[in-house]
ROVOKOL-868939 format. One record per residue (C-alpha): residue number from 1; residue in three letters; x, y negated, z. Coordinates in Angstrom, 3 decimals, always signed. Each point is the difference from the previous one (the first is absolute). Example, Ala and Ser with C-alpha at 12.3 -4.5 7.8 and 13.67 -1.06 7.14 Angstrom:
! residues 2
REC_i_aa_c1_c2_c3
REC_1_ALA_+12.300_+4.500_+7.800 $
REC_2_SER_+1.370_-3.440_-0.660 $
//
This chain:
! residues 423
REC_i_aa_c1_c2_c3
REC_1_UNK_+104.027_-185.691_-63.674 $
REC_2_UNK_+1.335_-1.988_+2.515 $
REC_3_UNK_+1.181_+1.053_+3.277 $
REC_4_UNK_+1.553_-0.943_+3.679 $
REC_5_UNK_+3.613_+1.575_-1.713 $
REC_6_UNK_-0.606_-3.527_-2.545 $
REC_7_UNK_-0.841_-2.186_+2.987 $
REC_8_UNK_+3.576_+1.389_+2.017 $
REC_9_UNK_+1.987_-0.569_-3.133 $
REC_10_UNK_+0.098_-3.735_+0.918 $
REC_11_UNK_+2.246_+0.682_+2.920 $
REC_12_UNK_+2.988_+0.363_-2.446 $
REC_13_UNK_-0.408_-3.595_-0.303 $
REC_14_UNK_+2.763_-1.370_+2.160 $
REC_15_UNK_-1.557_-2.890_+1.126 $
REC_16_UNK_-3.202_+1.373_+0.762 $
REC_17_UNK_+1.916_+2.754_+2.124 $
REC_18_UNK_+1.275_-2.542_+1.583 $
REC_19_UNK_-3.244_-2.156_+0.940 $
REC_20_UNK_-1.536_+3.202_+1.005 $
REC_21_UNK_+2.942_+1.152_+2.103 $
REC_22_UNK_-0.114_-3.742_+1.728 $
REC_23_UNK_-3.282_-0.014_+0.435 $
REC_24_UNK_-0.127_+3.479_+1.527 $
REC_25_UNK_+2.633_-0.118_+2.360 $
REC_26_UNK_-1.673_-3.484_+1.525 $
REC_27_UNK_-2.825_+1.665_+0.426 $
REC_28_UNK_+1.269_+2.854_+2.109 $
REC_29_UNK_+1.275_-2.818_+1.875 $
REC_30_UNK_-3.500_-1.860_+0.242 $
REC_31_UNK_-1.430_+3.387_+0.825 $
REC_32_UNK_+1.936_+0.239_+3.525 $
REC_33_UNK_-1.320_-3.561_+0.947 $
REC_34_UNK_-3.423_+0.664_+0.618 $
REC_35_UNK_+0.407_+2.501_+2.580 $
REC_36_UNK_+2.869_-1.281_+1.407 $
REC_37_UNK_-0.641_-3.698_+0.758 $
REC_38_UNK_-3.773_+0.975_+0.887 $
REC_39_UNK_+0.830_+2.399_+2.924 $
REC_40_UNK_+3.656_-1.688_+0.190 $
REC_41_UNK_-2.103_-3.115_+1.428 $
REC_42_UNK_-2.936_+1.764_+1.655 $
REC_43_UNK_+2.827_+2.036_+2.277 $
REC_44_UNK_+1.495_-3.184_+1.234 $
REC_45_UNK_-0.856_-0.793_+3.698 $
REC_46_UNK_-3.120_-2.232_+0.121 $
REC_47_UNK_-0.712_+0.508_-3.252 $
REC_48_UNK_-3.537_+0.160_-1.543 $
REC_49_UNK_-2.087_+0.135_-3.100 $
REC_50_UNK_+0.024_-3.951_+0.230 $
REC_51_UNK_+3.875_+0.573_-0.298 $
REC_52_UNK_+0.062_+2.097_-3.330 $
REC_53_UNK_-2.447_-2.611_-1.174 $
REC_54_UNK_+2.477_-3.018_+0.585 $
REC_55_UNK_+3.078_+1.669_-0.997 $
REC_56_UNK_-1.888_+1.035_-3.631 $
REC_57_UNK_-1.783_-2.735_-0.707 $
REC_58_UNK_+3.932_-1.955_+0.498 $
REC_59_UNK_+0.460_+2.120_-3.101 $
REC_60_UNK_-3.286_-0.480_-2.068 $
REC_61_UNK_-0.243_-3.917_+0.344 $
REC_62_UNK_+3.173_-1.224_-1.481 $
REC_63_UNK_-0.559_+2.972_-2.819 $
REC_64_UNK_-2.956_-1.760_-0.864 $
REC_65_UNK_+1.887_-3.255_+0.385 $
REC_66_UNK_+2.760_+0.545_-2.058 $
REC_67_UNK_-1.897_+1.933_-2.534 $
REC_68_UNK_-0.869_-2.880_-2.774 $
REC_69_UNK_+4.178_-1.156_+0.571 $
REC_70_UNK_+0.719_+3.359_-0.974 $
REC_71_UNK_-1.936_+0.189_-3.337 $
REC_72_UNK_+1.618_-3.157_-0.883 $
REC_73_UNK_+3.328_+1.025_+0.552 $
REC_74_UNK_-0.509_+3.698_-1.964 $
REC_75_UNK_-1.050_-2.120_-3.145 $
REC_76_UNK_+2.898_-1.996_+0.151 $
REC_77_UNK_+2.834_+2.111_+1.452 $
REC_78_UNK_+1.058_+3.854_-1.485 $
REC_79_UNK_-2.595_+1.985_+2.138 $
REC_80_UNK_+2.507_+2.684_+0.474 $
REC_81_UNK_+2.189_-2.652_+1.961 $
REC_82_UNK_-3.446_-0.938_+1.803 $
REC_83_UNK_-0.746_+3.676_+0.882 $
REC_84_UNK_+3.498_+0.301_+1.033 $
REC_85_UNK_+0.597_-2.774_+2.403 $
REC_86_UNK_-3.409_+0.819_+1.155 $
REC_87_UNK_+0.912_+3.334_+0.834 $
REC_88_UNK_+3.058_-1.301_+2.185 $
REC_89_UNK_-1.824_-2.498_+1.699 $
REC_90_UNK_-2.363_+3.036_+1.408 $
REC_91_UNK_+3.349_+2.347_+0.951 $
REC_92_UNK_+0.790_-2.971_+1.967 $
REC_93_UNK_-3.067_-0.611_+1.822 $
REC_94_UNK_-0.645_+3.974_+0.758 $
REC_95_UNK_+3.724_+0.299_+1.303 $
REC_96_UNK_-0.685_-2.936_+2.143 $
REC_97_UNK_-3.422_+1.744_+1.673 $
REC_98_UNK_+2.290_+3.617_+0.179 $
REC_99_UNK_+2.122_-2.199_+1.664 $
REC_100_UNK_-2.326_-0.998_+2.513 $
REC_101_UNK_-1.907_+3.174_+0.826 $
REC_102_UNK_+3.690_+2.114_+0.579 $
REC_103_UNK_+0.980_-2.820_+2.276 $
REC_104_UNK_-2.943_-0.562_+2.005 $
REC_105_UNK_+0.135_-3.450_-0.668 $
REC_106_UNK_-3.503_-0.831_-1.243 $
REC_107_UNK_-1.401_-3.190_+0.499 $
REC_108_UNK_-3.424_-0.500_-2.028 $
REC_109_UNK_+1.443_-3.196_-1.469 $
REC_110_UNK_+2.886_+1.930_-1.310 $
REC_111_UNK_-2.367_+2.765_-1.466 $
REC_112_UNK_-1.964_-2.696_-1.725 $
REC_113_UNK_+2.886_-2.189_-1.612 $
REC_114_UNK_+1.338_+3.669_-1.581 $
REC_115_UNK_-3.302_+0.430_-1.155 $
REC_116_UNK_-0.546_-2.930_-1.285 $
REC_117_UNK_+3.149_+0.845_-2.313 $
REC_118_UNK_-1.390_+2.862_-1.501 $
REC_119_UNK_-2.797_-1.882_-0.453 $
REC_120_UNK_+1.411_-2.247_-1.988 $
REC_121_UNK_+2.377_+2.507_-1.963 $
REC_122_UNK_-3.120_+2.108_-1.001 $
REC_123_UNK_-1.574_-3.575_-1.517 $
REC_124_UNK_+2.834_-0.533_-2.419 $
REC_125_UNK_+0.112_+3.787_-0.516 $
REC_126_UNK_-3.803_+0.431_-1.110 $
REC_127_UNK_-0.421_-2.449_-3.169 $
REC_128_UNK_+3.683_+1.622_-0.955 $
REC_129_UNK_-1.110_+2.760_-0.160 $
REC_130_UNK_-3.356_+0.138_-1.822 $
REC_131_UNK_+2.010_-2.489_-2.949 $
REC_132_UNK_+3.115_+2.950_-0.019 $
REC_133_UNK_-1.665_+2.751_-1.589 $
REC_134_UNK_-0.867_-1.557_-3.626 $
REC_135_UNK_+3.713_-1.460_+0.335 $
REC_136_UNK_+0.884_+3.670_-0.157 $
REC_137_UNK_-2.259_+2.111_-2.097 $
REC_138_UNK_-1.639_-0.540_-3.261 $
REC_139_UNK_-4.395_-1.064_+0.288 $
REC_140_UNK_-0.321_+3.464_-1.225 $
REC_141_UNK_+1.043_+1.729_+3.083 $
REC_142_UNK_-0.750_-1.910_+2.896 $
REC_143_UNK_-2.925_+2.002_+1.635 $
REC_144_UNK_+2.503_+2.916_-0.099 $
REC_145_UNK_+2.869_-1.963_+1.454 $
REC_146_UNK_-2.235_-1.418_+2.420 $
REC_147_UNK_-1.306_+3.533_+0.852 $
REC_148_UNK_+3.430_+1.028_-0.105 $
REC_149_UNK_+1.139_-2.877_+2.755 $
REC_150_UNK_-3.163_+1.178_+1.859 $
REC_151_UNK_+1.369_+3.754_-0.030 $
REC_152_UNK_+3.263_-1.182_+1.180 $
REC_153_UNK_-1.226_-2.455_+2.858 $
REC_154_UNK_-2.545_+2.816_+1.242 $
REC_155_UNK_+2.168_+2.976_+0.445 $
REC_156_UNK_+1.920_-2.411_+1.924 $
REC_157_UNK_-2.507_-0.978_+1.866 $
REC_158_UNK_-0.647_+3.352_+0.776 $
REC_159_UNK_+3.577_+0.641_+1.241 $
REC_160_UNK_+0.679_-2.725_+2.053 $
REC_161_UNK_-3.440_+0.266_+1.924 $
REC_162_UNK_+0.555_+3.502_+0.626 $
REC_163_UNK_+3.571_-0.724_+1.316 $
REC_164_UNK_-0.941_-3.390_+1.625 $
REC_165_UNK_-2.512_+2.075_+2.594 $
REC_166_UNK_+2.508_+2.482_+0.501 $
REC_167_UNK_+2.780_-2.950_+0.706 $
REC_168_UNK_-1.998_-2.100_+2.222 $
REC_169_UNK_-1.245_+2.978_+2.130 $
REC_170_UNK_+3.533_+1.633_+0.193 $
REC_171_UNK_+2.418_-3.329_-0.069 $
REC_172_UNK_-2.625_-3.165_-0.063 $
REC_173_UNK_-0.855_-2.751_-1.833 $
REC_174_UNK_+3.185_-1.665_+0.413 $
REC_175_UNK_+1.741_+2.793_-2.200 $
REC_176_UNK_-2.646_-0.096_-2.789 $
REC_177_UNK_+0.052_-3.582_-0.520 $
REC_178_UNK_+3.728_+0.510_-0.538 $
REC_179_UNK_-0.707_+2.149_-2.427 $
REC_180_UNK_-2.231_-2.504_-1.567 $
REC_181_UNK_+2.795_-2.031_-0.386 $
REC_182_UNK_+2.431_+1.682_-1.246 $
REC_183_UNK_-2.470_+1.388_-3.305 $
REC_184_UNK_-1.098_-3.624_-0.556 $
REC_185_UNK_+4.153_-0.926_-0.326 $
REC_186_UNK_+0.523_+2.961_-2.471 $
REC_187_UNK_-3.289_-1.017_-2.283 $
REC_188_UNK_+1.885_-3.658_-0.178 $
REC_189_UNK_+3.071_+1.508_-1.459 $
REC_190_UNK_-2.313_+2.831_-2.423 $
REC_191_UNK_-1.551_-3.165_-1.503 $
REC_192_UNK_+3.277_-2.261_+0.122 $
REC_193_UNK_+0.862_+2.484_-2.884 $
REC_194_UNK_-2.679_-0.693_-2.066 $
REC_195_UNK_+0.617_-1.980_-3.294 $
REC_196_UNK_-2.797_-2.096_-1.285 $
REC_197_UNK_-0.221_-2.603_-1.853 $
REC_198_UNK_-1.685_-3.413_+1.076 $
REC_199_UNK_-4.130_+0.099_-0.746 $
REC_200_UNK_-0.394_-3.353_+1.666 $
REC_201_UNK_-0.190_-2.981_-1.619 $
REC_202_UNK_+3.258_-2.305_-1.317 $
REC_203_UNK_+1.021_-2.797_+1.788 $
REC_204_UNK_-1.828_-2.765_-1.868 $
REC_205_UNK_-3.377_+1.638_-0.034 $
REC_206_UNK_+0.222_-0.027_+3.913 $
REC_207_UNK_-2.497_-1.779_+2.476 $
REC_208_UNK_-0.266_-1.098_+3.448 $
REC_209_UNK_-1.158_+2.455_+2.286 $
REC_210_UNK_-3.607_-1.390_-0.246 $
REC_211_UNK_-0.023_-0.203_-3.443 $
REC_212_UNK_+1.535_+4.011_-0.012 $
REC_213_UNK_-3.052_+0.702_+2.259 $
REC_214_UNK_-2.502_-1.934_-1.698 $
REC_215_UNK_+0.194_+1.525_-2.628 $
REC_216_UNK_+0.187_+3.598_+1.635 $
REC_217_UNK_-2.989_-0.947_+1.746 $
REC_218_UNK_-1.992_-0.826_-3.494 $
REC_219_UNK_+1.144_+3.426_-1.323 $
REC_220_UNK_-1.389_+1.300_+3.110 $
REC_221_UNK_-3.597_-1.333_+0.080 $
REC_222_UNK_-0.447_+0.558_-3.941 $
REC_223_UNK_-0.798_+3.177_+0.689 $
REC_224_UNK_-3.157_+1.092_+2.354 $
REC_225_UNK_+1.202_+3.865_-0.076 $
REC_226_UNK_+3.335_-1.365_+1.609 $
REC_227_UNK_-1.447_-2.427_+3.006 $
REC_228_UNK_-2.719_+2.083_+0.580 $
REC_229_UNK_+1.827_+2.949_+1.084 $
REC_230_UNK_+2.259_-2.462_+2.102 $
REC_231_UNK_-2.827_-1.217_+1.578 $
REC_232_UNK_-1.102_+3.508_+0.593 $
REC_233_UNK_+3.494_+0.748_+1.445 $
REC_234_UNK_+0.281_-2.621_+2.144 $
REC_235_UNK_-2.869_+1.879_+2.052 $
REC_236_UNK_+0.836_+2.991_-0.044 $
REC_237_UNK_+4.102_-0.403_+0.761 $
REC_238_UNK_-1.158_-2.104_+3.132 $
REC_239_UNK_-2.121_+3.141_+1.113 $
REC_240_UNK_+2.835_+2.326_-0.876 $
REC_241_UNK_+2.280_-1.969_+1.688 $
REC_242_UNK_-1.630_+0.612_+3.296 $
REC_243_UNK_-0.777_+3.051_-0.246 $
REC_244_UNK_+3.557_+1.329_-1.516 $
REC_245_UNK_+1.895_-2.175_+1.419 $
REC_246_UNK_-1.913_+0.258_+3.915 $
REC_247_UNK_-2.552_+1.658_+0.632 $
REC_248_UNK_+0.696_+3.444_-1.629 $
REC_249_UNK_+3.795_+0.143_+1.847 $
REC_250_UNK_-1.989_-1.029_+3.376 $
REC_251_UNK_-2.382_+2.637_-0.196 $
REC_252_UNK_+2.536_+2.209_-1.051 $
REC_253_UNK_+1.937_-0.609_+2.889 $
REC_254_UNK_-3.393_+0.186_+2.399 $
REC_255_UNK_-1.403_+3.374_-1.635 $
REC_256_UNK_+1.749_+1.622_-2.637 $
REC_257_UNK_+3.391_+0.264_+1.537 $
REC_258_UNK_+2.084_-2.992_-0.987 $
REC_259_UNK_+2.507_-0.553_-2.554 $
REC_260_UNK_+0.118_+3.460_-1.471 $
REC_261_UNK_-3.287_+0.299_-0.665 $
REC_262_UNK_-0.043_-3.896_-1.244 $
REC_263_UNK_+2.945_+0.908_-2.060 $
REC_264_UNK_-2.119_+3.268_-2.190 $
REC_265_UNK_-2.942_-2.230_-1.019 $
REC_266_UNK_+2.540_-2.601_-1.384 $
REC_267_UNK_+1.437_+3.426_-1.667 $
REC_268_UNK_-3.355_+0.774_-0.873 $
REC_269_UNK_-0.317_-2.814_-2.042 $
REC_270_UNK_+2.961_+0.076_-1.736 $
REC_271_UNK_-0.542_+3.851_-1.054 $
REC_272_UNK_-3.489_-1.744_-1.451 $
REC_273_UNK_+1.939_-2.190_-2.063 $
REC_274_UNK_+2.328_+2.052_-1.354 $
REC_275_UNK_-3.223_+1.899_-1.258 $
REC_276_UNK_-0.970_-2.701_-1.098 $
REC_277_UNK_+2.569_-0.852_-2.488 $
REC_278_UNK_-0.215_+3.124_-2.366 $
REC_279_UNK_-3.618_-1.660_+0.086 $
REC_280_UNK_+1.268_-3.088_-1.220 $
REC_281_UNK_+2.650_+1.305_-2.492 $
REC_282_UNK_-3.300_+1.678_-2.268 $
REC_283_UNK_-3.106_-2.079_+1.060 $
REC_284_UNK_-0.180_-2.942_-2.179 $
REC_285_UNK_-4.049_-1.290_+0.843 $
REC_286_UNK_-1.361_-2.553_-3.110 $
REC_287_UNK_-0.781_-1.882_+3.266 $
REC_288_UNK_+2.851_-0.325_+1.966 $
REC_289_UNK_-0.708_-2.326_+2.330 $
REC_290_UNK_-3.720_+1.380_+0.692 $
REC_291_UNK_+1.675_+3.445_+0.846 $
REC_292_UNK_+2.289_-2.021_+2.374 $
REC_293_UNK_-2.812_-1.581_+1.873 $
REC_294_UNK_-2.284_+2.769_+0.660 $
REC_295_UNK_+3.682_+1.686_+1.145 $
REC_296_UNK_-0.039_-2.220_+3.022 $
REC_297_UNK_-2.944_+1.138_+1.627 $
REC_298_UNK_+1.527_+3.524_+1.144 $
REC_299_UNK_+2.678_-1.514_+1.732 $
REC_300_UNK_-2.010_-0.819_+2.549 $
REC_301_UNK_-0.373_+3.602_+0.938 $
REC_302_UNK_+2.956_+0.655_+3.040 $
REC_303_UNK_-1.130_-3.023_+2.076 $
REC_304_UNK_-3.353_+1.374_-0.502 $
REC_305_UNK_+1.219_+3.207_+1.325 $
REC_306_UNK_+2.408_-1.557_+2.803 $
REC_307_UNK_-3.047_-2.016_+1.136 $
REC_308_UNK_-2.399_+3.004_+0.244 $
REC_309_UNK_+2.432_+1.986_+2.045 $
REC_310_UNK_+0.692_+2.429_-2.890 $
REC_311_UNK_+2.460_+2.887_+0.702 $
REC_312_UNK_+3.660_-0.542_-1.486 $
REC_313_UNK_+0.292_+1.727_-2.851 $
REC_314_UNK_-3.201_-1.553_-1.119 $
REC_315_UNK_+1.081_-3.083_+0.183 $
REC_316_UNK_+3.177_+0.699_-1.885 $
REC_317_UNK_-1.787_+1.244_-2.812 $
REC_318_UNK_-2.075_-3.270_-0.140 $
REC_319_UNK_+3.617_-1.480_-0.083 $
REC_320_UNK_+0.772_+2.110_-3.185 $
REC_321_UNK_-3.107_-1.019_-1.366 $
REC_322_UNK_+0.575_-3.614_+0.638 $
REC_323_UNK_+3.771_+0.539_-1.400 $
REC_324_UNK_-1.369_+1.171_-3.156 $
REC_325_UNK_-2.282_-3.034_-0.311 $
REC_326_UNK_+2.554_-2.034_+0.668 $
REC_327_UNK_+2.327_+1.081_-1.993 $
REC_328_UNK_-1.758_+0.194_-3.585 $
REC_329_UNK_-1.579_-3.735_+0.894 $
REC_330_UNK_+3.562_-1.053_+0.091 $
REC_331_UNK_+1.161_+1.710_-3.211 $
REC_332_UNK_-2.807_-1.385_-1.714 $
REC_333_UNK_-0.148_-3.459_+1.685 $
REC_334_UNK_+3.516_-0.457_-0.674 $
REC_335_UNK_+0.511_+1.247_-3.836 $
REC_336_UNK_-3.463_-2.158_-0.361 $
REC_337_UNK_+1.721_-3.012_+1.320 $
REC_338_UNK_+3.005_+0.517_-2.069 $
REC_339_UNK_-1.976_-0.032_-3.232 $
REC_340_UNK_-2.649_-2.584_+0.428 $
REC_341_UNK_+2.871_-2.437_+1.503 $
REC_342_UNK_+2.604_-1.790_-2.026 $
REC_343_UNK_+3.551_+1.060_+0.885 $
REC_344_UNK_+1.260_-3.618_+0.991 $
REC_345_UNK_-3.173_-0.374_+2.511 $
REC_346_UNK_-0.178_+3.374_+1.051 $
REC_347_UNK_+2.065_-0.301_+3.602 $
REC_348_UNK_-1.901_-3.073_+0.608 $
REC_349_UNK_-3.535_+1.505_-0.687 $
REC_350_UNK_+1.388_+2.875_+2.049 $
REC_351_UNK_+0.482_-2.195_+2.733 $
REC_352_UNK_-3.044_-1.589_+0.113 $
REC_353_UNK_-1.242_+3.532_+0.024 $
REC_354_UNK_+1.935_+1.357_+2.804 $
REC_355_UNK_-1.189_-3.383_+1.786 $
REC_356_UNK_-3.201_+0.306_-0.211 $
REC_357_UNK_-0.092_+3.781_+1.274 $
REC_358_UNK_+2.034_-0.638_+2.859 $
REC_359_UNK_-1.154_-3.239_+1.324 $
REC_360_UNK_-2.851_+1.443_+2.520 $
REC_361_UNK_+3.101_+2.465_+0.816 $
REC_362_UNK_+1.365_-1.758_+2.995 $
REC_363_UNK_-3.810_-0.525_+1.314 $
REC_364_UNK_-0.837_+3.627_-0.004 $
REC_365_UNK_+3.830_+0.262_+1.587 $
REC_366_UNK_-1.114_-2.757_+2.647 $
REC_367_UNK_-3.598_+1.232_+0.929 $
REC_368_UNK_+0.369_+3.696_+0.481 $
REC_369_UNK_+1.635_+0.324_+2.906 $
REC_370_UNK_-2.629_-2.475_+1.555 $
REC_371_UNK_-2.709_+1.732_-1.411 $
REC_372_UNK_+1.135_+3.554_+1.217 $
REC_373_UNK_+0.156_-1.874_+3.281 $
REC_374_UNK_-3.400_-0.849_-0.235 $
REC_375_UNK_-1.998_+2.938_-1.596 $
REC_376_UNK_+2.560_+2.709_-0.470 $
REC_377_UNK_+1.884_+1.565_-2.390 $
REC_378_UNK_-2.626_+2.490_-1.377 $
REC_379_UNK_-2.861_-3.055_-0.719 $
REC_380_UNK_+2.751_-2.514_-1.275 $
REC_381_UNK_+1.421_+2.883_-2.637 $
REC_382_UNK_-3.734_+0.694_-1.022 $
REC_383_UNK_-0.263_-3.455_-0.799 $
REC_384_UNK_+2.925_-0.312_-1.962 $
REC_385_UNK_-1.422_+2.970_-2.253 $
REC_386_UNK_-3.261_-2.114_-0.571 $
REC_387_UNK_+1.577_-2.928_-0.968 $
REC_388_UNK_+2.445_+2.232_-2.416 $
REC_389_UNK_-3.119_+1.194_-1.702 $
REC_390_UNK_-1.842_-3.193_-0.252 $
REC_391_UNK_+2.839_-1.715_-1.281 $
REC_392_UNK_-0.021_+2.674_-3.122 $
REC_393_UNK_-3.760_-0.580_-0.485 $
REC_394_UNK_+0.248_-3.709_-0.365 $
REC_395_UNK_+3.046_-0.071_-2.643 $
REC_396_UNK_-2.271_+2.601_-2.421 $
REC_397_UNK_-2.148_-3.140_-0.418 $
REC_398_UNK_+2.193_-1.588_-2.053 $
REC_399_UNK_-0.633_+0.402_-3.802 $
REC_400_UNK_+3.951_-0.819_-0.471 $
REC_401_UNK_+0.525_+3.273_+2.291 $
REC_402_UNK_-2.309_+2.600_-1.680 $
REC_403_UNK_+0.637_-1.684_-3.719 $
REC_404_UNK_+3.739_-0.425_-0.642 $
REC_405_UNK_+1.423_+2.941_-2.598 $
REC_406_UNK_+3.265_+1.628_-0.603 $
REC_407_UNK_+1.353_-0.131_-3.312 $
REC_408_UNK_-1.002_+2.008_-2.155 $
REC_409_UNK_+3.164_+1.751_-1.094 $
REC_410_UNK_+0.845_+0.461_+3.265 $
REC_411_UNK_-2.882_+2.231_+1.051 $
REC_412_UNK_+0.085_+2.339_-3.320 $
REC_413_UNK_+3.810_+0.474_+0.555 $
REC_414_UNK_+0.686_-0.098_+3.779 $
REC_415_UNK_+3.131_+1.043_+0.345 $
REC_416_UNK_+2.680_-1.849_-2.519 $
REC_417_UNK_+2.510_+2.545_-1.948 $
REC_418_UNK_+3.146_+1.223_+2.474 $
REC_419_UNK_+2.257_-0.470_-2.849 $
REC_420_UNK_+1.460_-3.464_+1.020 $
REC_421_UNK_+2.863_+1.159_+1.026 $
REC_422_UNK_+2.442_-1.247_+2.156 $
REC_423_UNK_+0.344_-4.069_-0.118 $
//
């Protein structure tokens, strides 16, 4: 019988500890961001939701710039050493903006170019990332190390929103995105400890760069499941954008009380995906990426809520809600991915991935404040939830979506044996 104790065991595994310790402790530093550079830029003088739409889009463009770069360089380079120098480049930029906000010294320019950093960091960090995990732990056990990572990342998420409200209102943004910082420079050294051996390619099976994404681009498109969801993703992140990234911290701000209350919906949603992973570690659907899809629907739910005017603790539920959703569509999307993929392509087709899903990003970024402008906060978040929905309706069209199957072995024995032992 097998049991969350068998899914734990694979934290004596040193360098999974370590992954998981990385990845945790950057998100705690992710997890102050959020709040702090939303209400860090809304507070300035003159500031308005045009502002916060400049300053965040300066950090979604050259993500999706950079993103196709990155998936080259994580299937040629050691993807710890990727994640690593990835993870400095972001303690850099978030210092920089700290910098800014505790000297008063905050010229939109500025805001952008430190941004734009991050931006960039996060693009080489992504396709990393998603190649890491089968560079760590055996096919058998990568929905559980995956839901694992997802445990990790969420609690953290929990933690830092929490204390990111808390800093902001008490100290201000200036403070948390120091904070920020300093956990993205400690998750560089975690994973500058890690010791993995090379899963790229040797030296005389390498390409150009347009060869390397030619042929991450015809991995990509083989698959209707994979571009499909994309596709479907590309939607919905632009709506998300807006309405996560704008709309819901302006209406916060106009009728819920501002950051604190901004800052227990984020919570909310994190507390959702942590219940979502002891989801994740036992469901294993014969349709994975069906389940995944109709998962995407819900999550439409607390700009729904925010729209209608919906008392607070309403609308953090919805977050939970959406957190869960969220949260087992990545575990499954991700262990899916990892499977279906070969190891040698997989950053690549992980990039093309995170691409597509991001590209509408700086759009929704660009148009929200506008749009509040022009019809208001409530109508603008409504619409977001429509197009959320819609977007989940179209994708369950595809035959590729509602057909593909896990393996076989994999779904009568879903959790492997927790006798691997230390490694």
């Amino acid at each position: 019988m097998h049991s969350y104790r068998g899914d734990l065991s694979m934290l004596r595994d040193r360098r999974f500890a370590m992954l998981l310790g990385a990845r945790s402790i950057s998100m705690l530093g992710s997890s102050f961001a959020p709040v702090a550079l939303a209400f860090g830029v809304l507070a300035l003088p003159g500031a308005t939701a045009t502002t916060l739409s400049v300053v965040l889009a300066a950090e979604a463009l050259p993500m999706v710039a950079f993103m196709l770069v990155g998936g080259v360089i994580a299937d040629r380079l050691p993807r710890h050493r990727v994640m690593m120098a990835s993870e400095a480049l972001n303690a850099t930029a978030y210092f920089c903006l700290a910098a800014m906000m505790l000297t008063g010294w905050t010229p939109v320019p500025a805001l952008v170019t430190a941004t734009a950093v991050s931006g960039v960091a996060t693009a080489i960090l992504f396709p990393a990332l998603a190649g890491i995990v089968p560079d760590v732990v055996p096919a058998d056990r990568l929905q559980t190390a995956n839901a694992l990572l997802g445990l990790g990342t969420n609690s953290s998420r929990v933690a830092g929103l929490v204390a990111s409200g808390a800093t902001v209102v008490l100290l201000g943004g200036g403070w948390a995105l120091a904070v920020s910082g300093m956990m993205f420079a400690v998750s560089a050294v975690l994973i500058a400890t890690l010791r993995l051996a090379h899963a790229g390619r040797s030296a005389d099976e390498k390409h150009s760069v347009l060869a390397d994404l030619r042929g991450g681009w015809r991995e990509f498109v083989s698959r209707q499941w994979l571009w499909v969801v994309v596709a479907q993703f590309s939607v919905l992140v632009m709506a998300f954008q807006a309405a996560h990234g704008v709309l819901g911290p302006l209406e916060a701000k106009r009728h819920l009380g501002g950051a604190a209350a901004w800052s227990a919906i984020l919570a909310g949603e994190a507390i959702g995906m942590i219940g979502g992973v002891f989801i994740a570690l036992r469901l294993r659907p014969r349709r994975p990426i069906l389940v995944a899809t109709l998962l995407t629907g819900p999550t439409a739910l607390p700009y729904l809520l925010l729209g209608l005017g919906a008392p607070l603790w309403t609308i953090v539920v919805g977050a939970a809600v959406m957190g869960v959703c969220f949260d087992i569509f990545g575990v499954l999307w991700t262990t899916t991915m990892q499977r279906e993929i070969p190891a040698e392509s997989l950053s690549r087709v992980s990039s093309y991935d995170a691409l597509g899903s991001l590209m509408f990003g700086p759009i929704g970024l660009l148009i929200a404040g506008p749009v509040a402008i022009l019809v208001g906060s409530k109508p603008a978040l409504v619409g977001c939830a429509v197009i959320i929905v819609l977007s989940c309706l179209a994708a369950l069209l595809s035959p590729g979506v509602r057909a593909l199957e896990a393996p076989a072995p994999l779904r009568r024995n879903p959790v492997a044996l927790a006798t691997d032992g230390e490694r």
